[in-house]
Backbone as a ProteinNet text record, in pm:
[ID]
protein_1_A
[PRIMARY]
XXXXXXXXXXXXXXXXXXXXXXXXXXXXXXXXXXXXXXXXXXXXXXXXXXXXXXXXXXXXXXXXXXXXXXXXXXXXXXXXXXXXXXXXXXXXXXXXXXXXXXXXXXXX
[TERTIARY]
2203.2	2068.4	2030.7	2072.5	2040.3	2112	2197.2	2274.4	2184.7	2126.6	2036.3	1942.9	1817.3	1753.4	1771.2	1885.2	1910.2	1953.3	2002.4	2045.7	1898.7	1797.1	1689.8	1579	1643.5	1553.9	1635.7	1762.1	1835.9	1779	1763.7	1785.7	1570.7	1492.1	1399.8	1338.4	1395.2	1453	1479.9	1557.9	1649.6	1572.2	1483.4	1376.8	1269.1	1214.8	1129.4	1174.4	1291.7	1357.9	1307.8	1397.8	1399.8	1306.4	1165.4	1055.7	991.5	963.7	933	986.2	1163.4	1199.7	1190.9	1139.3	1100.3	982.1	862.5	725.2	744.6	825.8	847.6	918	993.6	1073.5	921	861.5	725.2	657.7	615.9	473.2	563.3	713.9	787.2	790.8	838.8	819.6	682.5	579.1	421.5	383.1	442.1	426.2	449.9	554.1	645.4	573.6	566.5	522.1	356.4	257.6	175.5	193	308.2	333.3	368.9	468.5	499.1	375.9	314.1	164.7	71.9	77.3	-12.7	67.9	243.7	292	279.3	304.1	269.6	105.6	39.4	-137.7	-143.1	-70.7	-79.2	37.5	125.2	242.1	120.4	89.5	-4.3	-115.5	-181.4	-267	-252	-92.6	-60.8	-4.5	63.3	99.8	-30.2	-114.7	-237	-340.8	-255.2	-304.2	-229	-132.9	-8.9	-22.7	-80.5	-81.2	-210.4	-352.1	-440.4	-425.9	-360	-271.9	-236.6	-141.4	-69.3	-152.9	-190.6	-308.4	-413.3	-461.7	-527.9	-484.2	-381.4	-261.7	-271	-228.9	-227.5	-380.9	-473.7	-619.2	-653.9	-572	-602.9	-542.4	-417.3	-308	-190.8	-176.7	-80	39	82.9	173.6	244.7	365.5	476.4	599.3	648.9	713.6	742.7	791.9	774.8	736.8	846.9	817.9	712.6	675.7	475.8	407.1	439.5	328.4	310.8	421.3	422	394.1	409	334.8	179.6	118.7	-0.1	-98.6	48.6	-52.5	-73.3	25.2	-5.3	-133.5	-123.1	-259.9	-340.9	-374.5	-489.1	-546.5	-441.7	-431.3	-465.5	-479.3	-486.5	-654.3	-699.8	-810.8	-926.7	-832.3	-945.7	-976.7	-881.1	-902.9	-962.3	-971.9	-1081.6	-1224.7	-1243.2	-1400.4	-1410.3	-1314.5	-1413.7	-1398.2	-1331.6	-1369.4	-1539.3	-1562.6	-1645.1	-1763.3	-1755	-1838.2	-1911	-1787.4	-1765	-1881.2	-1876	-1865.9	-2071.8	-2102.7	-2259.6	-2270.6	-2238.1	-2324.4	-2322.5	-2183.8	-2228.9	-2328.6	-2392.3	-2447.4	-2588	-2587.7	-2719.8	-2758.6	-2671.4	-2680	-2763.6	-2673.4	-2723.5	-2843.3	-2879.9	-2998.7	-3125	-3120.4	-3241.1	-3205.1	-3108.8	-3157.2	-3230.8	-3195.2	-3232.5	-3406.5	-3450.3	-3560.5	-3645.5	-3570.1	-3631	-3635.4	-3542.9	-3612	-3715.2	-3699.6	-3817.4	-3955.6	-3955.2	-4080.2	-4114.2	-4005	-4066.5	-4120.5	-4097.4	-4095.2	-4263.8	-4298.4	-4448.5	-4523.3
5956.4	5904.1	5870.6	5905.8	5965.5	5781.5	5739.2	5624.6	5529.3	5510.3	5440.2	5400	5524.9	5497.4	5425.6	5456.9	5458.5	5313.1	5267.6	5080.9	5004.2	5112.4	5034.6	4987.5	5133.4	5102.1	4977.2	4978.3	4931	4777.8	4733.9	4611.5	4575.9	4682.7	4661.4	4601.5	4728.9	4691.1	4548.4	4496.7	4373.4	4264.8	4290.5	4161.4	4163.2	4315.3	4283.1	4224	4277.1	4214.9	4056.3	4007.3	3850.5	3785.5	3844.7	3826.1	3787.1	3870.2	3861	3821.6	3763	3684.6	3531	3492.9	3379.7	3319.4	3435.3	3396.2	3398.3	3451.6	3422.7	3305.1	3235.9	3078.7	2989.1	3026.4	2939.5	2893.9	3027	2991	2975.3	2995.8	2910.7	2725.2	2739.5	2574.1	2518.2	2567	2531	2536.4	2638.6	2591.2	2485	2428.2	2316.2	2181.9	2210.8	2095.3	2058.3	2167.8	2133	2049.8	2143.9	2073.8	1918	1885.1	1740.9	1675.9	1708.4	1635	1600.3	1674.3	1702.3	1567.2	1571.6	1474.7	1357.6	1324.9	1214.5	1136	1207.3	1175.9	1106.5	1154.4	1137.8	1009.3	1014.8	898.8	763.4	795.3	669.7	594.7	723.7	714.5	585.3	677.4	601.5	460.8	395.9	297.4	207.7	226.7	147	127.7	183	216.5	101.2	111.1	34.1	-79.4	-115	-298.4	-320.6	-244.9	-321.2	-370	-276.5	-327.8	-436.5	-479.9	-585.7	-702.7	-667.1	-810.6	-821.7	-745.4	-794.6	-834.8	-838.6	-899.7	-1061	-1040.7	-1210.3	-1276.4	-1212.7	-1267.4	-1301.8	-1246.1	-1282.6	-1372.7	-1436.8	-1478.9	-1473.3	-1311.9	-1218.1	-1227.4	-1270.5	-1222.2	-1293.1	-1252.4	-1405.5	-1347.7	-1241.2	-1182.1	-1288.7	-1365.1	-1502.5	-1379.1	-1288.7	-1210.3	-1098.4	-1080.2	-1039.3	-1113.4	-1231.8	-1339.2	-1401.8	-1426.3	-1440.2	-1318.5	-1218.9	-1085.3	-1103.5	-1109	-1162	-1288.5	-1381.4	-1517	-1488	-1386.1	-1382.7	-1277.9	-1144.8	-1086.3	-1169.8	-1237.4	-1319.4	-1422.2	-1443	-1572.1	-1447.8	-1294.4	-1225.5	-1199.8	-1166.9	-1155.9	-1314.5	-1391.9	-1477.9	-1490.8	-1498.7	-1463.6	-1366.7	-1269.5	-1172	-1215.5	-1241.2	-1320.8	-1387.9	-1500.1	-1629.3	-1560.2	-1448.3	-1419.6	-1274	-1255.5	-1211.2	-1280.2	-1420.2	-1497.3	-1574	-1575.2	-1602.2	-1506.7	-1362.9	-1243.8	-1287.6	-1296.6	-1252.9	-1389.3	-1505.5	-1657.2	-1629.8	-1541	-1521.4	-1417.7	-1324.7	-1189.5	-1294.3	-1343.8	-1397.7	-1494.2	-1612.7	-1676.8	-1625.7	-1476	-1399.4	-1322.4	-1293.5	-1249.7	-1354.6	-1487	-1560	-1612.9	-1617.3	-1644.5	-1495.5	-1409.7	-1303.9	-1300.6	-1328.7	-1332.2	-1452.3	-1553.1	-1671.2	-1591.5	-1537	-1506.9	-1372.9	-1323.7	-1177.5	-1284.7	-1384.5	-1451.8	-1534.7	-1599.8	-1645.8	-1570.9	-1427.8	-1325.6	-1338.6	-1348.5	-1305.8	-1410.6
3232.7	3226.7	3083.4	2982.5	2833.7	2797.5	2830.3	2794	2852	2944.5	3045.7	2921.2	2905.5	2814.1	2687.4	2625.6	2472.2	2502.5	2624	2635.7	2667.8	2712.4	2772.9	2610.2	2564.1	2402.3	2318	2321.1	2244.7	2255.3	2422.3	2446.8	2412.1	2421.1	2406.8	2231	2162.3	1994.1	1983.2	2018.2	2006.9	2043.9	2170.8	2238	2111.7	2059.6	1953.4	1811.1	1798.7	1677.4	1687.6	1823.9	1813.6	1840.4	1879.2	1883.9	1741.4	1632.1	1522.7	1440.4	1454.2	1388.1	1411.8	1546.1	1578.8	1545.9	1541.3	1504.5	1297.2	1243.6	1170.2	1098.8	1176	1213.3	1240.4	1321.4	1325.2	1220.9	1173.8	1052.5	925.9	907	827.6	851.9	947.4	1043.9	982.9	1048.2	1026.4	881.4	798.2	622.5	580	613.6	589.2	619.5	744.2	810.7	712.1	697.5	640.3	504.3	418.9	312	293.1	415	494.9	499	599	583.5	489.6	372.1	191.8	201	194.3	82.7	202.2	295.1	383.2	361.7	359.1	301.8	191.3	79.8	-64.4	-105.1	-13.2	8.9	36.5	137.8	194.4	118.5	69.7	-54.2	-127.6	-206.1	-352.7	-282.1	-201.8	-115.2	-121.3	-39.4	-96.9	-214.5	-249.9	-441.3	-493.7	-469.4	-519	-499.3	-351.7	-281.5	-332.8	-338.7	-417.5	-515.7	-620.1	-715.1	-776.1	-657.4	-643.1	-623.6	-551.4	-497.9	-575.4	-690.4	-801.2	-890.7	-897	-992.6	-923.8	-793.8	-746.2	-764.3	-705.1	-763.6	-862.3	-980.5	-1063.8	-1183.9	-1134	-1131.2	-1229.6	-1268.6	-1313.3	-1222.3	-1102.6	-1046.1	-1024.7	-1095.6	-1067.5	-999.9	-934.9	-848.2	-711	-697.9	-579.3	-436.8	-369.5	-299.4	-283.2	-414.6	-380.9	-367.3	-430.4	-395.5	-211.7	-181.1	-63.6	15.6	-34	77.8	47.3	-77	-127.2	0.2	-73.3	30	196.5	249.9	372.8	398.4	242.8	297	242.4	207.8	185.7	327.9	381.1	575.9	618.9	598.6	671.2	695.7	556.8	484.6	533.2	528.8	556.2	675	788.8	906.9	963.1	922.9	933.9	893.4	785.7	723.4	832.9	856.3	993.3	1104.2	1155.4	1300.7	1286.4	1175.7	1102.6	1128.5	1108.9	1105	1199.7	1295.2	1444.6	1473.8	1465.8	1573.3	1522.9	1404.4	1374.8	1433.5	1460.7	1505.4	1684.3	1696	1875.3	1922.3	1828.3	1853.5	1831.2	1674.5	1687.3	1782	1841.5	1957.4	2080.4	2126.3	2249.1	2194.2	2083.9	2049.9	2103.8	2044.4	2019.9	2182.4	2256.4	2420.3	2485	2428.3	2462	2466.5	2326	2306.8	2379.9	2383.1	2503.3	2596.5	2685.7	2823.9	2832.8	2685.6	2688.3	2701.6	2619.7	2622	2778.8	2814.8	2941.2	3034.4	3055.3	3118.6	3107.5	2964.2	2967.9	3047
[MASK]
++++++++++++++++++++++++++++++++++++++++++++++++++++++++++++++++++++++++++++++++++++++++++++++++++++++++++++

């Protein structure tokens, strides 16, 4: 019976062992990973640090790199296309506004 026990502790020992060496594998894992994430944030950061950069260089016409320039000219087709659908978006809002307000008035 005495062997019973001492295998029942042994194997119990052993489940806690590998228990607490796993949760210890975790919040090792999860350190890491946070640290991953700091430098992933700060990666991205400096990346658009870098392309404003760049593109004030082309604005201002410092940039003679042919392949920034052409990443340049396309954010710029990018940039402007945004402004006119921009522009688009306030002439259709104000559109449905002032019919809006026609039929508040016919109403009266």
């Amino acid at each position: 019976m005495q062997s019973l026990f001492d295998k029942l502790g042994k194997a119990a020992t052993s489940a806690a062992t590998n228990a607490a060496s796993k949760a210890e594998e975790m919040r090792e894992i999860n350190r890491l990973k946070g640290e991953q994430n700091e430098l992933k944030t700060e990666y991205t950061s400096t990346k658009r640090k870098l392309a404003e950069y760049v593109f004030k260089q082309y604005q201002d016409g410092q940039l003679t790199d042919s392949a920034l320039v052409e990443f340049c000219d396309k954010m710029q087709e990018l940039r402007d296309g945004i402004d006119d659908l921009e522009d688009e978006i306030k002439a259709v809002k104000e559109e449905y506004e002032e019919k809006a307000s026609v039929r508040a008035e016919e109403r009266l």
